[in-house]
PALO-166801 format. One line per field, with one value per residue (C-alpha): z, y, x; residue number from 1; residue in three letters. Coordinates in steps of 0.001 Angstrom, whole numbers, plus 500000, padded with zeros to 6 digits. Example, Ala and Ser with C-alpha at 12.3 -4.5 7.8 and 13.67 -1.06 7.14 Angstrom:
% residues 2
pz: c(507800	507140)
py: c(495500	498940)
px: c(512300	513670)
num: c(1	2)
residuo: c(ala	ser)
***
This chain:
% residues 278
pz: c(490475	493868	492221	490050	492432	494584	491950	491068	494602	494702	491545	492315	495324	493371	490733	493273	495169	492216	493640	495615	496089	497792	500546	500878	501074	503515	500511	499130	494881	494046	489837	487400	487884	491897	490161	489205	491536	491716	492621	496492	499489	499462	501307	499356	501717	501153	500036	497218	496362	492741	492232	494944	497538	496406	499764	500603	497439	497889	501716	500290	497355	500379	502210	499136	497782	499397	496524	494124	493815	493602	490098	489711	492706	492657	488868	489648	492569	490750	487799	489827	491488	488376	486413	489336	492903	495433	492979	493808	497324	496426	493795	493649	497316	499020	502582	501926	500525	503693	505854	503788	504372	507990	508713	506917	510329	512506	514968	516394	513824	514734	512133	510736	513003	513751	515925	513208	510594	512318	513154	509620	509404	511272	508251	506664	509508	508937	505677	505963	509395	508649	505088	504133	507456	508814	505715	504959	508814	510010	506796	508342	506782	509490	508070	507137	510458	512660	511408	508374	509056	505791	505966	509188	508019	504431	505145	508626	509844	506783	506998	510582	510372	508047	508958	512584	512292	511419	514766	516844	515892	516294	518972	520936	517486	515676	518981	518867	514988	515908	518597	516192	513450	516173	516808	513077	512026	515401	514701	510729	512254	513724	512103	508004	506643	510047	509103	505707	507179	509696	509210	505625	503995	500497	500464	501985	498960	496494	498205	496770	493530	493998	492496	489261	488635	485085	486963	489698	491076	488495	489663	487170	488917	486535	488483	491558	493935	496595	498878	500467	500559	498813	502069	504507	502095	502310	504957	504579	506192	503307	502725	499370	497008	495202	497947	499375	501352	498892	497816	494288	495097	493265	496306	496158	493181	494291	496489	494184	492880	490469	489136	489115	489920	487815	487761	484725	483646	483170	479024	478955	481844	479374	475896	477471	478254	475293	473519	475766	474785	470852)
py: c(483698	483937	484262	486882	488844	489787	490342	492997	494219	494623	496359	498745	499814	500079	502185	504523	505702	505519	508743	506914	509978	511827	508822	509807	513824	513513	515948	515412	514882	518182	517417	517136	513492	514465	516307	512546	509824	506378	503809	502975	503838	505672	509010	511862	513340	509989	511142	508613	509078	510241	510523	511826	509550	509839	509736	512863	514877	514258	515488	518656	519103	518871	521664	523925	523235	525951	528048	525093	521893	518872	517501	515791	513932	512827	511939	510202	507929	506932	505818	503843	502430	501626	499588	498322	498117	496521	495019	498049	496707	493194	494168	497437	498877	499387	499121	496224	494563	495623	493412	490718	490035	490994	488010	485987	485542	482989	483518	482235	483664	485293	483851	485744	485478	487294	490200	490920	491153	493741	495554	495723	498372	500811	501552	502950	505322	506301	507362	509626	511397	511494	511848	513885	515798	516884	518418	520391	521736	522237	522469	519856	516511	514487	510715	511948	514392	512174	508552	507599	504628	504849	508512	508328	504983	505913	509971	510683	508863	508958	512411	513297	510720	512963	516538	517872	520832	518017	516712	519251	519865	516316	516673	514469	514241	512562	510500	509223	508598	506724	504414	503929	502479	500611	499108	498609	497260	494453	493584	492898	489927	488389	489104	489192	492807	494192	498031	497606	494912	497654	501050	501717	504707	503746	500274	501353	503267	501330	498255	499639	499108	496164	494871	497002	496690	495770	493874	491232	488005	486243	483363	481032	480108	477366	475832	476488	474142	476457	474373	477265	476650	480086	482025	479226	479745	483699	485705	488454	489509	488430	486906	486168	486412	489647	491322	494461	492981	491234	492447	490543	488945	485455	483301	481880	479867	476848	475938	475867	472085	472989	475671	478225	481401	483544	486396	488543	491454	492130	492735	489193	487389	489183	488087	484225	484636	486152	483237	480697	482410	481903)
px: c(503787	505204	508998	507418	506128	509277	511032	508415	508754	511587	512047	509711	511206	515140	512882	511339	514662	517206	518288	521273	523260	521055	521154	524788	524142	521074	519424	515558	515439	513856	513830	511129	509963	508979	506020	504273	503352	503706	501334	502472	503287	506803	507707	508373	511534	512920	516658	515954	512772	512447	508361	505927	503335	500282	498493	501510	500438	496557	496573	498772	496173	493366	495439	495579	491802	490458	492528	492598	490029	492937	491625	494880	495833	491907	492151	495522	494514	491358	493039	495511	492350	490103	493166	494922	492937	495366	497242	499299	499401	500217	503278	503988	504170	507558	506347	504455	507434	509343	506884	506678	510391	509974	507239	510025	511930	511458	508642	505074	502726	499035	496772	493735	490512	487260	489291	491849	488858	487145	490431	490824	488099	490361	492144	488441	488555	492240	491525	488382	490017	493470	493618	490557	489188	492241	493883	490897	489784	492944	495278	497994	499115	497371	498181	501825	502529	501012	501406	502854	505347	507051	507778	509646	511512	512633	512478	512661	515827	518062	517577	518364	521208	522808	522048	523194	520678	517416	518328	518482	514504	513641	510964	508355	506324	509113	509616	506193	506435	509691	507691	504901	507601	508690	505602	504314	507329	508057	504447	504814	507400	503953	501225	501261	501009	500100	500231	498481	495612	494925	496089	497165	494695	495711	495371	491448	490970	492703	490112	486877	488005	488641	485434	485595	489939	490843	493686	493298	491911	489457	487177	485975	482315	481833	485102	484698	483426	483605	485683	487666	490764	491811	490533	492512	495651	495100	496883	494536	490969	489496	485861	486131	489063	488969	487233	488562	490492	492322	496278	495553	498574	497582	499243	495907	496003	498382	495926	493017	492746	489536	492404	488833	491300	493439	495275	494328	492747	488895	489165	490906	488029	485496	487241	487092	483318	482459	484114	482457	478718	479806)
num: c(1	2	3	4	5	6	7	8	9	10	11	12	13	14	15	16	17	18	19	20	21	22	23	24	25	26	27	28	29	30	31	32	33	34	35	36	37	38	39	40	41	42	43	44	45	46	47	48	49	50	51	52	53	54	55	56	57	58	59	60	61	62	63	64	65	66	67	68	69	70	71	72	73	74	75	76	77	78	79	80	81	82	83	84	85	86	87	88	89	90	91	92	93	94	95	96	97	98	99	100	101	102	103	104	105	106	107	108	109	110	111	112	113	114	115	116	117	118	119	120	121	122	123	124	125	126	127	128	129	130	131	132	133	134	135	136	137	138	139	140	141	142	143	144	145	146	147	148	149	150	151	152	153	154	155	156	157	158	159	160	161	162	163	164	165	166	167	168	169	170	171	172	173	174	175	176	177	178	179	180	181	182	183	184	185	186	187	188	189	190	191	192	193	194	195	196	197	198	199	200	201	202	203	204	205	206	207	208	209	210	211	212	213	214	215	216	217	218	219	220	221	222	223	224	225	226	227	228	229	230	231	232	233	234	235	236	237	238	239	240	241	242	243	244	245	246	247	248	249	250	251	252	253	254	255	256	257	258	259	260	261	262	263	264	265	266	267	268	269	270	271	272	273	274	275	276	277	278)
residuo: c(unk	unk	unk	unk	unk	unk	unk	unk	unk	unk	unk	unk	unk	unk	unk	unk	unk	unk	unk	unk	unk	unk	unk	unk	unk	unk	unk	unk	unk	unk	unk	unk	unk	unk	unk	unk	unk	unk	unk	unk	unk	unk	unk	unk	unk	unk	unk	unk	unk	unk	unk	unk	unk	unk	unk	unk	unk	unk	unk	unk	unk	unk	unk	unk	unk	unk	unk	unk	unk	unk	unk	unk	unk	unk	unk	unk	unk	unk	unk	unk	unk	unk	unk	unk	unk	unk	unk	unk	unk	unk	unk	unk	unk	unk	unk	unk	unk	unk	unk	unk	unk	unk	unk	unk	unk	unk	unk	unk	unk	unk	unk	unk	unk	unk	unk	unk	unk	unk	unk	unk	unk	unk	unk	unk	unk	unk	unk	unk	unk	unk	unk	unk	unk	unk	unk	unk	unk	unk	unk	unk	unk	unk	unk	unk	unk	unk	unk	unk	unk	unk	unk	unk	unk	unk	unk	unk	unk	unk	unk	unk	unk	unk	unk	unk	unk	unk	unk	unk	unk	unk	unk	unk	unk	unk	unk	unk	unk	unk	unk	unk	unk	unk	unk	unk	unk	unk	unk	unk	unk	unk	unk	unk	unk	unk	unk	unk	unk	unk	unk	unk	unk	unk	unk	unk	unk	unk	unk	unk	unk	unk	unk	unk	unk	unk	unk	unk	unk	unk	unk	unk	unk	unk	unk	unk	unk	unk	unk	unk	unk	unk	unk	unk	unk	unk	unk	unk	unk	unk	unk	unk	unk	unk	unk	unk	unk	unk	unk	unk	unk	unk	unk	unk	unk	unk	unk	unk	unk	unk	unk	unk	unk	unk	unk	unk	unk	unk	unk	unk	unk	unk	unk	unk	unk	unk	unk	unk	unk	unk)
***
């Protein structure tokens, strides 16, 4: 599964910015595909991005819905959420990719504890103020003008390494989004997932489906003796695997001897209890 999984990752990401050339040009993919979103994090002015953010295009529906109510972007995210949760997070997210390989390199690593849980709330608050208030009282972008790591990294600095006139603008805003990059990225060689344990709006939504996903984590109660191991083996804040917390990422299930979790959908966990009733 764990083989799997990168490879996923990291065909995601190749699938999101085939638009090599325009890493060459320093020029934004304008075509017809930028009008749908993918699942994950990835910037829009990326000069490879070929599909739009969806945490980009909901704060610019939020802008615009005092002329327009953003039935799309809302419809979009909440299918994402109902089949997939943060199985998005765990598989099909750029910038969570990107940290994963970070926390690869050789370093003293701060384990999960009672602080980091309760830091992981922040990202609740990120999403309501940021993402929601902002856009609609002051009709600004406030996660992606004020925060968004992945914009500066994949948008932000290819660009202005390219364009003479992009620099020349660059001002204390982009400065501090350039420290907080910094920051977000030094920290993901630490502490696993740092910026999407703690900060990341859309893995906070995508959570609170987390419960109700067709795809996921699956726990067989009939095996389970409850031992846990899955939530020492976990990286994440989780209490229980499949909480919202939980990336769906299925690392989990080596260390389950009773072999009580899965990764599967809900039609196939309900199939195999409906058989089991018969």
């Amino acid at each position: 599964m764990k083989r799997k999984r990168k490879w996923v990752q990291l065909i995601c990401a190749v699938l999101y910015n085939f638009h090599i050339t325009g890493f060459a040009k320093g020029v934004i993919y304008q075509g017809n595909l930028k009008s749908a979103c993918i699942p994950g994090l990835n910037c829009y002015s990326c000069p490879g991005a070929v599909f739009s953010c969806p945490l980009g295009s909901l704060q610019t529906a939020l802008v615009s819905s005092k002329y327009r109510f953003p039935y799309y972007m809302l419809g979009m995210l909440l299918l994402f959420g109902v089949f997939l949760g943060r199985v998005v997070c765990g598989f099909l997210c750029p910038f969570g990719w990107i940290q994963e390989l970070l926390y690869k390199i050789p370093s003293k690593k701060l384990p999960k504890n009672s602080f980091t849980r309760k830091l992981s709330y922040l990202k609740y608050v990120i999403l309501v103020v940021f993402v929601i208030v902002i856009p609609l009282v002051s009709l600004a972008p406030g996660f992606c003008k004020y925060i968004c790591p992945a914009g500066t990294l994949e948008g932000g600095i290819p660009l202005l390494l390219k364009n003479e006139p992009l620099r020349q603008m660059a001002g204390s805003l982009f400065r501090w989004k350039t420290l907080l990059l910094i920051l977000i990225l030094v920290s993901a060689v630490f502490i696993f997932r740092s910026f999407c344990r703690f900060l990341c709006p859309l893995g906070a939504f995508y959570g609170l489906f987390n419960k109700i996903s067709l795809f996921g984590m699956r726990i067989d109660e009939k095996k389970c003796n409850h031992c846990g191991a899955c939530l020492r083996h976990c990286k994440m804040d989780i209490k229980k695997v499949g909480d919202a917390e939980c990336i769906q990422c299925g690392e989990c299930i080596e260390s389950c001897n009773p072999q009580a979790l899965s990764h599967t959908s809900a039609c196939r966990n309900n199939r195999s209890q409906t058989r089991d009733l018969t």
